[in-house]
C-alpha positions as CSV (number, residue, x, y, z in Angstrom):
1,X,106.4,149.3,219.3
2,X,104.9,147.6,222.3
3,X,106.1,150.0,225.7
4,X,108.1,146.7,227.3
5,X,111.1,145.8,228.0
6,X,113.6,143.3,227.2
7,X,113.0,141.5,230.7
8,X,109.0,142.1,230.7
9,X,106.4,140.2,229.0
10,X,102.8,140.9,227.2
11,X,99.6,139.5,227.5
12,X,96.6,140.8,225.9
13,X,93.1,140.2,226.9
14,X,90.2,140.5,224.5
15,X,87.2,140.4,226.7
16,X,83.2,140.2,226.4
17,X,81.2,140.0,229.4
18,X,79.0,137.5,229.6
19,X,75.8,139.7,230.2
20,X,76.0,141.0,227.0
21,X,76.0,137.8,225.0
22,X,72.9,136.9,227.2
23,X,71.6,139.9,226.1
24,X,71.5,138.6,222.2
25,X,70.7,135.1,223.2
26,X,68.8,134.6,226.4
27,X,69.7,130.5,226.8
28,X,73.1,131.2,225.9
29,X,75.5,128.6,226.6
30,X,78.5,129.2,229.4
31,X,81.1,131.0,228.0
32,X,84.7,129.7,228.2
33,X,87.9,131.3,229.4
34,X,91.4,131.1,227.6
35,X,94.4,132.0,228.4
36,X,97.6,131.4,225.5
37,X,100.7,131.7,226.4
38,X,104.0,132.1,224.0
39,X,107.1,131.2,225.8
40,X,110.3,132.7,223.7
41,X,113.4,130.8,223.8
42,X,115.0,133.7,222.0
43,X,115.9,137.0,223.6
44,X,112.8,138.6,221.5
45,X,111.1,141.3,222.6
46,X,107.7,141.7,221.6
47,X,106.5,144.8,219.8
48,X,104.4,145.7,216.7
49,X,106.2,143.2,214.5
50,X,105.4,140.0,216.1
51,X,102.1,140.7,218.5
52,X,99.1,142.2,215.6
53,X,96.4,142.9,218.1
54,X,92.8,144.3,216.1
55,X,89.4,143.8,217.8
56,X,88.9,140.4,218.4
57,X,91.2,138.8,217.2
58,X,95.2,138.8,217.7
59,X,98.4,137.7,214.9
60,X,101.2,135.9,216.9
61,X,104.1,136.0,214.7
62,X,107.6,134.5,214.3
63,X,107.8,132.3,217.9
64,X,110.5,130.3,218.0
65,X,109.9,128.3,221.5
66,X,106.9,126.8,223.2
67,X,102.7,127.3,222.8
68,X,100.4,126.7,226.2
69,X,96.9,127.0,225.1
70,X,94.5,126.7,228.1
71,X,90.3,126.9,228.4
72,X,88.5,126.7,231.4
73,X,84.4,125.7,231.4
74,X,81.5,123.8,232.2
75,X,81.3,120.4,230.4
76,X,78.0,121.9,228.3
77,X,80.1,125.0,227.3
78,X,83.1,122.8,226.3
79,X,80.5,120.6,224.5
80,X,78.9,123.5,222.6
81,X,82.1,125.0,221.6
82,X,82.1,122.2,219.1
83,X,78.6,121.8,218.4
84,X,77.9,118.6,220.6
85,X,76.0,117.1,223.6
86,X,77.0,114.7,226.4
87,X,76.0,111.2,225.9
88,X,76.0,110.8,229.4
89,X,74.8,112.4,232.4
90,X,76.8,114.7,234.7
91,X,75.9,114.3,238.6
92,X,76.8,117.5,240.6
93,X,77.0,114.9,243.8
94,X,79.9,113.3,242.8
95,X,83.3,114.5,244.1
96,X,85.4,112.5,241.8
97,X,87.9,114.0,239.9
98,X,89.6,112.6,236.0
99,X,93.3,113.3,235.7
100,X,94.0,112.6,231.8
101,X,97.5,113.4,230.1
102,X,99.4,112.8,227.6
103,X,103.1,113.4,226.6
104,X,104.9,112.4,223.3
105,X,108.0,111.1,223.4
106,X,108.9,112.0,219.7
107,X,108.2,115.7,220.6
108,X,110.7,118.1,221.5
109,X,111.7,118.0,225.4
110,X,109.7,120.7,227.0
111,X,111.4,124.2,228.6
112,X,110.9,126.0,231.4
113,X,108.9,127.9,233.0
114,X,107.5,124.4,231.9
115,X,107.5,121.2,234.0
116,X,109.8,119.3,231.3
117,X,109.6,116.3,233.2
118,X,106.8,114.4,232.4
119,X,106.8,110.9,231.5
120,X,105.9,110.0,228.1
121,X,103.4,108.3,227.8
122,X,99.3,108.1,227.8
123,X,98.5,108.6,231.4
124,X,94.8,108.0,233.3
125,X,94.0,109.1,237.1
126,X,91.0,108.9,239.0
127,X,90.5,110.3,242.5
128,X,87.4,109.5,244.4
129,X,86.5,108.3,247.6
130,X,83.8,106.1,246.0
131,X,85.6,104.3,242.6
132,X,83.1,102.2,241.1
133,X,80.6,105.6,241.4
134,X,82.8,107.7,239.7
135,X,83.8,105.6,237.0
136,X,80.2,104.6,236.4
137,X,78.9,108.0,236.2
138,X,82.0,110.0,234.4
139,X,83.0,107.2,232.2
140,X,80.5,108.1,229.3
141,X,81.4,111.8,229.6
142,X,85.5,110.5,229.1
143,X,84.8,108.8,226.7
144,X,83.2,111.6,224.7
145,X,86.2,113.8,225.5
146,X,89.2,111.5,224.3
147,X,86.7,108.6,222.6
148,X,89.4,105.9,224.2
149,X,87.4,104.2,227.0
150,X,85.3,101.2,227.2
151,X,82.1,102.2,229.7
152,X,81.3,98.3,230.3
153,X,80.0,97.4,233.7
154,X,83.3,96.6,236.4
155,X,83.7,92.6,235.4
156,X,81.6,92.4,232.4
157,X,83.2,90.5,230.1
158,X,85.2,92.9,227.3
159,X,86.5,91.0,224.3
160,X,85.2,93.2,221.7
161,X,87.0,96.6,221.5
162,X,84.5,100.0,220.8
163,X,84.9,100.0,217.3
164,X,85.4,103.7,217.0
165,X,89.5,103.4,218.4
166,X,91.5,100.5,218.9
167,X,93.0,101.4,221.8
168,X,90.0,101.2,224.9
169,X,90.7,101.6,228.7
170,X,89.0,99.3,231.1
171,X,88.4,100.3,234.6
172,X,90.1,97.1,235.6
173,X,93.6,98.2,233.8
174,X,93.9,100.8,236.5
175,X,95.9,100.6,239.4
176,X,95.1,101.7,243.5
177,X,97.1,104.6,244.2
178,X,96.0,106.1,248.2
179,X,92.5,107.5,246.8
180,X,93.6,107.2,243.4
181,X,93.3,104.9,240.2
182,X,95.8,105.1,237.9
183,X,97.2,103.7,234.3
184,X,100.4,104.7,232.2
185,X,100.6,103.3,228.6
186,X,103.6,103.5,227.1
187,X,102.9,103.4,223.2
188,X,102.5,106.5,221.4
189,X,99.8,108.9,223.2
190,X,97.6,109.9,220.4
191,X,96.7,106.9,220.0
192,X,94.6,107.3,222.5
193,X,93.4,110.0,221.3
194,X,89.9,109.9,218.9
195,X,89.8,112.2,215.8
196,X,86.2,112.3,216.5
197,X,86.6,113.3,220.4
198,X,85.7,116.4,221.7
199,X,89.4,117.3,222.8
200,X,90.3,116.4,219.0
201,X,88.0,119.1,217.9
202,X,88.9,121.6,220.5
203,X,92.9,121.1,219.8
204,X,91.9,121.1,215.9
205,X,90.8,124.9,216.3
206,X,93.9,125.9,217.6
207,X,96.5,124.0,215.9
208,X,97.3,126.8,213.2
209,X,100.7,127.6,213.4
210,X,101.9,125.0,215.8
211,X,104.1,122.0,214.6
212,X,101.9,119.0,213.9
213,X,100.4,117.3,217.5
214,X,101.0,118.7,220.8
215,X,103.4,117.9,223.1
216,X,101.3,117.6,226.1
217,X,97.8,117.2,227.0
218,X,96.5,117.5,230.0
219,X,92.7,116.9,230.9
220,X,90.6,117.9,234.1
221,X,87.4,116.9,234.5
222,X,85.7,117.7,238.4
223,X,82.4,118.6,239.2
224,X,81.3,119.1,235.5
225,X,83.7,121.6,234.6
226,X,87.0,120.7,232.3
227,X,90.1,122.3,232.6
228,X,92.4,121.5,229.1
229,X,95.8,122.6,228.7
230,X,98.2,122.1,225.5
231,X,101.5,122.7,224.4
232,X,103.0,122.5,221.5
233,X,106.4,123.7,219.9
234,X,107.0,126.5,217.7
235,X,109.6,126.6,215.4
236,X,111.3,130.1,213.8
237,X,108.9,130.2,211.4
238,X,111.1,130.6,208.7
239,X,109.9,128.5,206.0
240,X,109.2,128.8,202.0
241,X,105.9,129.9,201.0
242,X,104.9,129.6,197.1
243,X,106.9,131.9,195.7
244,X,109.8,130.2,196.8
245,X,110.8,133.4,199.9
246,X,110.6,132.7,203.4
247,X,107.5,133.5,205.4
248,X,106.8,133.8,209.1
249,X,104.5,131.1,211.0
250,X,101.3,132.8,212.2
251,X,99.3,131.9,215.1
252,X,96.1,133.7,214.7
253,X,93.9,134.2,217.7
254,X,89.6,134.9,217.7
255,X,87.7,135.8,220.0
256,X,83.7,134.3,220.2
257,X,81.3,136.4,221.6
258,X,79.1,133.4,221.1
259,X,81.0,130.9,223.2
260,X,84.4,133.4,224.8
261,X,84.3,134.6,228.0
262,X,87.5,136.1,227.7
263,X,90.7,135.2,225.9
264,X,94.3,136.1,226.8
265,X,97.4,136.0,224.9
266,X,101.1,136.2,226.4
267,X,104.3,136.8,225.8
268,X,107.0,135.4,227.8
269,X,110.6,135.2,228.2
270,X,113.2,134.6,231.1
271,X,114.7,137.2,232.6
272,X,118.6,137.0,233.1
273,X,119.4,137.1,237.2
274,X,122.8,137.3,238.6
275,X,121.8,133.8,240.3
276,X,121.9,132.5,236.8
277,X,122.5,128.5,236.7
278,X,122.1,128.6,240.5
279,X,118.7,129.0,241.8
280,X,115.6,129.0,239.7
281,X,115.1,131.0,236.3
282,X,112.8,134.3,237.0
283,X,110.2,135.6,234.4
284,X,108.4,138.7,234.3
285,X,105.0,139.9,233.0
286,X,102.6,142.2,232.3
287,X,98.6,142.1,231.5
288,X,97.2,144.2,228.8
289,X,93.5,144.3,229.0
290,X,91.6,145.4,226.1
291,X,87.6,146.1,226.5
292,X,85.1,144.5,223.6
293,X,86.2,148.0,221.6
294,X,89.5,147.4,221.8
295,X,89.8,151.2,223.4
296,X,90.8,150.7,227.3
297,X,94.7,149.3,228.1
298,X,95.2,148.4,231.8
299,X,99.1,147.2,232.7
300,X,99.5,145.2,235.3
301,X,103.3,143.5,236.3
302,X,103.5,139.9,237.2
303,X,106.6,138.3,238.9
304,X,107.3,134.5,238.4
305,X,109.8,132.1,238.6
306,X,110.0,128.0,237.2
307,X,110.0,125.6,239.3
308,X,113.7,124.0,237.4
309,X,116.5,124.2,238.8
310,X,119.0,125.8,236.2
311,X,120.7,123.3,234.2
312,X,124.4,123.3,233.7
313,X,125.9,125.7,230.9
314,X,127.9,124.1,228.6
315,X,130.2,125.4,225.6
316,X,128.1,125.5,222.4
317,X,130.6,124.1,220.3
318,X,132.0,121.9,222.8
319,X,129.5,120.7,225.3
320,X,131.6,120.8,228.3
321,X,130.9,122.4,231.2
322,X,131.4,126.3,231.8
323,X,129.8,126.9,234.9
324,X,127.9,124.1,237.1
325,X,124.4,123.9,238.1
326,X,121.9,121.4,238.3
327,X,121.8,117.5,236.6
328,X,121.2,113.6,236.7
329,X,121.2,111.4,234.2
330,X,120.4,107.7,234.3
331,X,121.7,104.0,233.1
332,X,120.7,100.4,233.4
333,X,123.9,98.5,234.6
334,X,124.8,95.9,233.3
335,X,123.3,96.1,229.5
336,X,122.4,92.7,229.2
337,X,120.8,90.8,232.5
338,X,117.8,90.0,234.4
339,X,118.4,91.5,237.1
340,X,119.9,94.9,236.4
341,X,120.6,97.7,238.4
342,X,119.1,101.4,238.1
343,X,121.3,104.0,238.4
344,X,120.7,107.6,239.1
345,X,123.1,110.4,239.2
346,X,122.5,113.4,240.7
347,X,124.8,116.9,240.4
348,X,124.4,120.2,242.0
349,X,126.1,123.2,242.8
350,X,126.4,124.5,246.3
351,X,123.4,126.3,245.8
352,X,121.2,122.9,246.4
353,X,122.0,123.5,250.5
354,X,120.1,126.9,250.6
355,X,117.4,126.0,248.6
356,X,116.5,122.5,249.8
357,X,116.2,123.1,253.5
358,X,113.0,120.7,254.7
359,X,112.7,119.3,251.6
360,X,113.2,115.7,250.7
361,X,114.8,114.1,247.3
362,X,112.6,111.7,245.6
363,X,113.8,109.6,242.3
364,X,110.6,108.2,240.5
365,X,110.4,104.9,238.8
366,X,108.1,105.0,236.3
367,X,108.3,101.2,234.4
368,X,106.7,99.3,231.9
369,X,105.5,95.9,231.9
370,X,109.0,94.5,231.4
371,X,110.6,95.5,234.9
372,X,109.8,94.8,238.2
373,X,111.0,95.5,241.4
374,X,111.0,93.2,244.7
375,X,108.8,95.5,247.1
376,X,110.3,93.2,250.3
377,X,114.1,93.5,248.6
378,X,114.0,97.4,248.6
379,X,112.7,97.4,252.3
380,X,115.5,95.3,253.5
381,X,117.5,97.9,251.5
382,X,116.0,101.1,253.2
383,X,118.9,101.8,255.7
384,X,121.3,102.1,252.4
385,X,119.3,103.8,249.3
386,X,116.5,105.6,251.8
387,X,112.1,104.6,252.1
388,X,110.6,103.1,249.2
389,X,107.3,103.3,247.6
390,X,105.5,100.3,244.7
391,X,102.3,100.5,243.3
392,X,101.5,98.0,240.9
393,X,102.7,94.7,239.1
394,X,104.7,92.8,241.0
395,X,104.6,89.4,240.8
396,X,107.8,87.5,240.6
397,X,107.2,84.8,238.9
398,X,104.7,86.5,235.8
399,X,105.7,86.4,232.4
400,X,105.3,90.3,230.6
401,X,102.3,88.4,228.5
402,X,100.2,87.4,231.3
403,X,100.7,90.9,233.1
404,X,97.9,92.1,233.6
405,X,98.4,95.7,234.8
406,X,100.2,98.5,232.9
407,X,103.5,97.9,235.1
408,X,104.5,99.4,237.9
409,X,105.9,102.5,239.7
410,X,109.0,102.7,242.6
411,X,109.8,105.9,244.7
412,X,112.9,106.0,246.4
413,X,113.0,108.9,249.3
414,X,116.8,109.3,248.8
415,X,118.9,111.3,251.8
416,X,121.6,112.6,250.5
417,X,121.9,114.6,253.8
418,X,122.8,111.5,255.3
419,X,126.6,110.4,256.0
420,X,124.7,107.1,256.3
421,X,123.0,106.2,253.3
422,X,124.8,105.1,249.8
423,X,123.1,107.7,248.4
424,X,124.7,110.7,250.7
425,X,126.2,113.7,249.2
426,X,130.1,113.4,247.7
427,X,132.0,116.6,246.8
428,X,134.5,117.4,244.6
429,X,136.5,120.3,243.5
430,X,135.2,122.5,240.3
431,X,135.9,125.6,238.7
432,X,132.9,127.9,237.2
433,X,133.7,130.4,234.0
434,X,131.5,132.9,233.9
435,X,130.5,135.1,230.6
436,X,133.3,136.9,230.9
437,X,135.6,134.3,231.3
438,X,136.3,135.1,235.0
439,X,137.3,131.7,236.6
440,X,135.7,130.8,240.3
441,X,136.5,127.4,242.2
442,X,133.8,126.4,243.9
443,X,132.3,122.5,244.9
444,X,130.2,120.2,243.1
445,X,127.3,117.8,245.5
446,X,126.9,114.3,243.7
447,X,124.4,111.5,245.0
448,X,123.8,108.4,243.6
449,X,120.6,106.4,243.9
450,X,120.9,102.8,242.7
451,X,117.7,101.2,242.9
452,X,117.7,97.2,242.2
453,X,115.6,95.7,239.0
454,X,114.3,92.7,237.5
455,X,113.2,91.7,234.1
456,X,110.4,89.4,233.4
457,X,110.7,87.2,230.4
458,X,109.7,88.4,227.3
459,X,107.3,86.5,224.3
460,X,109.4,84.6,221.7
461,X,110.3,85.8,218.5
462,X,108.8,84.7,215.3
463,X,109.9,82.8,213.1
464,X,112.4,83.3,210.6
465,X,113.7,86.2,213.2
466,X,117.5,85.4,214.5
467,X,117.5,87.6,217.0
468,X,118.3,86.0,220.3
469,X,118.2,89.4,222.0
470,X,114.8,91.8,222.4
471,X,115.7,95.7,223.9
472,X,113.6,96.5,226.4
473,X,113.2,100.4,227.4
474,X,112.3,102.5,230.3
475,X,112.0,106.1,230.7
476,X,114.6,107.4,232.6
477,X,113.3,108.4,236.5
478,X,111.9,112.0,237.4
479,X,114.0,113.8,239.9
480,X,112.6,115.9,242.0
481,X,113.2,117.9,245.4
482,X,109.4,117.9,247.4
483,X,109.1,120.6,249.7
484,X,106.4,122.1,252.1
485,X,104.0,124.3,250.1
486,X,104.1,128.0,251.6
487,X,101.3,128.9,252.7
488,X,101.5,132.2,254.3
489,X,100.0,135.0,252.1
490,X,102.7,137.7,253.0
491,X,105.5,135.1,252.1
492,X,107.4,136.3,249.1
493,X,107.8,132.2,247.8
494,X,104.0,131.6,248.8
495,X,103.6,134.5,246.3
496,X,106.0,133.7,243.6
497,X,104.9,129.9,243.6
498,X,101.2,130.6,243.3
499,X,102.0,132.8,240.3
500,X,104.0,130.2,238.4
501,X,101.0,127.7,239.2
502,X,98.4,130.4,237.4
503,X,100.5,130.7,234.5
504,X,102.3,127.7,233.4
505,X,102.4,125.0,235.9
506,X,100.9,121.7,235.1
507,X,100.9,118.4,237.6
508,X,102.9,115.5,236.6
509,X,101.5,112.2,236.4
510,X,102.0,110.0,238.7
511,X,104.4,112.2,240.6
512,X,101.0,114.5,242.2
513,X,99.2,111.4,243.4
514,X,101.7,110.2,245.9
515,X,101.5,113.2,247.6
516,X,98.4,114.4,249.6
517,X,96.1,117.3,248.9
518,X,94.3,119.7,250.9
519,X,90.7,118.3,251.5
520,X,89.0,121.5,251.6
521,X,90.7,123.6,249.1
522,X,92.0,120.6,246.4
523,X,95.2,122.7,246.5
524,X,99.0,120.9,246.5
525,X,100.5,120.7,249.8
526,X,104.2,120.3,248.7
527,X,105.9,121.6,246.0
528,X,108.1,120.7,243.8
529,X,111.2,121.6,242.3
530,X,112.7,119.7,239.5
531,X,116.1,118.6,238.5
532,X,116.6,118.4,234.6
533,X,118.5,115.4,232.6
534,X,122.0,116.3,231.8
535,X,123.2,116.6,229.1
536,X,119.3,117.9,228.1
537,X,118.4,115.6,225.3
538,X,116.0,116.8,222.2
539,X,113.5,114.2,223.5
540,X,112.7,112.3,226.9
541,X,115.4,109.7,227.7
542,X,114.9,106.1,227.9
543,X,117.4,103.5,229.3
544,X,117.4,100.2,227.4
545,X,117.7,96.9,228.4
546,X,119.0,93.9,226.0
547,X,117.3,91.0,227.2
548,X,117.5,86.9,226.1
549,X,114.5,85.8,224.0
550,X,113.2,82.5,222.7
551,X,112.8,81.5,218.8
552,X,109.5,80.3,217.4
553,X,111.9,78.9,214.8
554,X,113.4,76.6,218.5
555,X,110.3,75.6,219.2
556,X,110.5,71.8,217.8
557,X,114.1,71.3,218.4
558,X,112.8,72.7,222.8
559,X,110.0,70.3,222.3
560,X,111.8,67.5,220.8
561,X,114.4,67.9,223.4
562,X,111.8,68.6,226.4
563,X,110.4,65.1,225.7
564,X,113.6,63.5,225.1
565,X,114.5,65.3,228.9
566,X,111.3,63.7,230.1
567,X,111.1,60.8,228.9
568,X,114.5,60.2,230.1
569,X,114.1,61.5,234.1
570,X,111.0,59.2,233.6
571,X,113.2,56.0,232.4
572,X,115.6,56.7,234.8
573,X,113.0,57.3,237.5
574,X,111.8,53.7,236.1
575,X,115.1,52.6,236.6
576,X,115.9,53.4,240.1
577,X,112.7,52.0,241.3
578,X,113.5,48.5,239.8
579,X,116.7,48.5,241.1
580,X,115.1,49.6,244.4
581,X,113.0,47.1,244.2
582,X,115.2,44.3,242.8
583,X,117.5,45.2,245.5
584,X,115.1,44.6,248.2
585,X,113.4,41.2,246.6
586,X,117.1,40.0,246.6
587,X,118.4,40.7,249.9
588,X,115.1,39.4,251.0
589,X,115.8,36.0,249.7
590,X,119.3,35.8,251.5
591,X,117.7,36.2,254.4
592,X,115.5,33.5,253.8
């Protein structure tokens, strides 16, 4: 058996320095580092039965939770890892960075210590001081890494998609964010995704053992080294091999002494904290370095927490409510309208005073082509629902198929501190049951952010269809509390926060681009602490919208009836003019 406890976690390290593979190949390639992480939702400790560690290579058995799989390089190393070269050119002088991600909405929603927030969805960002640079000199390098962009000149005319995927991104589709560029596409995120690309390849050598796709990708590319991280699920593992008995899903890790820096492989699991359902949910680890022999074991304890605030707990069999903690869920009100309203409800425990102070509550709108908001209605709003933010379409009067852009994106700085605002805090009385069945009353903050919408019309149906109603969707807003990052090294939060951000933490797009960086150090300079949907559902939520639509199968009896309408505003335009001038002709001849 491994020597850890319940409440302690394992990584291993198989590690090769890099002077000895230049030793056996003197233009060796950069070597890569990898780090993956195995995030138990079961109390399971690891030991000889699930972690198989032999040189160079290590047996992951019988997960049943979440897979991070992260590698850190130079563009060339990445490249050679699966035995290609850039079509393009990588210039060291540009500062620009690529932001790619994607998250499936059919995949299960994610657990901590993971972000589970993200919007699904394919999502592009650029940050550069100097756009049209960037783009031109990255652009060929993307497109090699997810084989989804279309590296025409900026206004060159793009009728004919790359042939290689159908699904091409334009520099024009992108939006101005502060320094950023940014896109969200809504449809299914693999499809943006070549089976040819780089990323493809990279993800193809890991996928052993992991449910079919990822979850989430998420893609760095700055100064001509990539950052890629991927999760997938992992099931029990329980499933029937040949011979008809049950069999345990293996991940199986290798190390390369040809293109590995160093590999890593964790074991993780949350530690139960008397501040259970109240604060944040605490992990623990520990590092296990093996040498290229396998022969030296170094320990070394690492002390983490997510960045969720604890859901509530609920009754397995029931679902109600045992002891309260942290919520919102979301609707569009009314079901059927044009102009609807969103509305977000927010519930914490007493806890969210504490833990909040100088932080601000921010509800993110992330919408498809289908909704808009009225930028100049939501600033006359401001003294009720708090400061508002829009980036992107919104033009009143545009139908969704001349739109352009991707959508659009609204944050609301709600303050539910404020006795003011519609969205301030209301209490009400509650009563906590603890595992023991110990009752406690205690008090329960709601705020509710209602944010006004608008629907643009939608294409008609075809014919033969007798639907007179289409559903539009929208992913239900992100909810987060943004506080000032700690900075001071002896600060037990600076300390817990930058560990969480080394092992698990991944930036939400487009949440991280409203929010400035560090100049010097690229760093964060908030952070952010999320609030989970409530009831937690197997897959992001989307609220859906049933909106009016027009029948191809109309469109002679509209035209029939347009002309009769015209023709008789025309007649009776006709009409009155006669009369006019009739009128006129006649009372001049009395006069006469």
């Amino acid at each position: 058996m491994l020597p850890l406890s319940i409440s302690a976690a394992v990584v291993v390290a198989l590690s090769a320095t890099a002077a000895a593979a230049a030793a056996s190949d003197a233009t060796s390639s950069p070597l890569l580092q990898h780090r993956h992480s195995f995030f138990s939702t079961l109390p399971v400790e690891p030991s000889d039965e699930n972690l198989k560690v032999s040189r160079h290579q290590v047996k992951v058995i019988g997960l049943a939770g979440f897979r991070e799989w992260e590698v850190k390089g130079s563009l060339q190393g990445i490249l050679n890892a699966v035995g290609k070269t850039a079509s393009g050119e990588s210039h060291g002088d540009d500062n620009g960075k690529v932001h790619v991600q994607w998250f499936d909405s059919k995949a299960p929603l994610l657990r901590p210590p993971f972000t589970p927030t993200y919007i699904p969805g394919f999502h592009l960002a650029i940050t550069s001081d100097n756009f049209e640079k960037t783009w031109k000199e990255n652009c060929h390098i993307v497109a090699d890494l997810i084989g989804s962009v279309d590296c025409r000149e900026i206004g060159v005319d793009a009728t004919t998609p790359l042939e290689r995927h159908p699904n091409t991104l334009r520099a024009e589709d992108l939006t101005t964010i502060h320094k950023h560029r940014y896109l969200h596409k809504t449809t299914d995120p693999a499809g943006f995704l070549s089976s040819s690309s780089v990323v493809s390849s990279l993800i193809s050598q890991q996928q052993a053992g992991s449910t079919p796709g990822p979850a989430l990708i998420d893609l760095v590319l700055h100064k001509g080294k990539v950052s890629l991280k991927v999760i997938w699920t992992a099931g029990s593992g329980h499933n029937d091999n040949k011979d008809g008995e049950k069999s345990q899903s293996t991940v199986e890790i290798l190390f390369n002494e040809k293109t590995d820096k160093v590999v890593e492989i964790g074991w993780f699991y949350r530690e139960i904290t008397e501040q259970e359902h109240s604060v944040f949910d605490h992990y623990l680890g520990a590092t296990v370095k093996l040498d290229s022999d396998g022969e030296t074991v170094n320990e070394a304890m690492i002390h983490t927490r997510s960045p969720v605030f604890p859901p509530h707990r609920r009754d397995f069999s029931t679902g109600n409510i045992r002891a309260y903690g942290h919520g919102y869920n979301s609707t569009m009100t009314p079901s059927q309208s044009f102009h609807p309203h969103s509305v977000t409800t927010i519930q914490s425990n007493p806890n969210i005073q504490e833990t909040t102070t100088g932080c601000d509550l921010h509800v993110l709108q992330v919408l498809p082509a289908g909704y808009f908001v009225d930028p100049f209605q939501l600033e006359g709003l401001a003294p009720e629902i708090g400061e508002s933010t829009v980036y992107g379409e919104t033009d009143l009067e545009k139908p969704v198929g001349v739109v352009a852009g991707w959508g659009s994106l609204v944050m609301v700085k709600a303050q539910p501190e404020d006795s003011i605002k519609t969205s301030k805090w209301t209490t009400s009385n509650i009563t906590n049951i603890d595992t023991k069945g110990i009752k406690t009353d205690s008090v329960l903050y709601t705020s509710v952010v209602d944010i006004p919408m608008h629907m643009r019309y939608q294409p008609p149906v075809e014919e033969g269809n007798p639907a007179t109603h289409v559903t539009v969707e929208a992913p239900w807003p992100i909810v987060a509390w943004v506080c000032p990052a700690a900075t001071n090294v002896g600060d037990e939060s600076a300390a817990l926060n930058a560990a969480a951000k080394k092992l698990f933490y991944i930036p939400a797009l487009p949440l991280s681009l409203l929010f400035p960086r560090d100049e010097k150090t690229d760093r964060e300079t908030v952070d952010f602490r999320f609030v989970l949907p409530d009831p937690i559902p197997k897959q992001f939520p989307v609220a859906k919208m049933s909106v009016p639509v027009g029948r191809l199968d109309d469109m002679n009896l509209v035209r029939a009836a347009t002309f009769a309408m015209a023709g008789a505003g025309t007649l009776a335009v006709a009409l009155a003019l006669v009369r006019s001038v009739t009128g006129r002709t006649s009372g001049k001849g009395k006069q006469d």
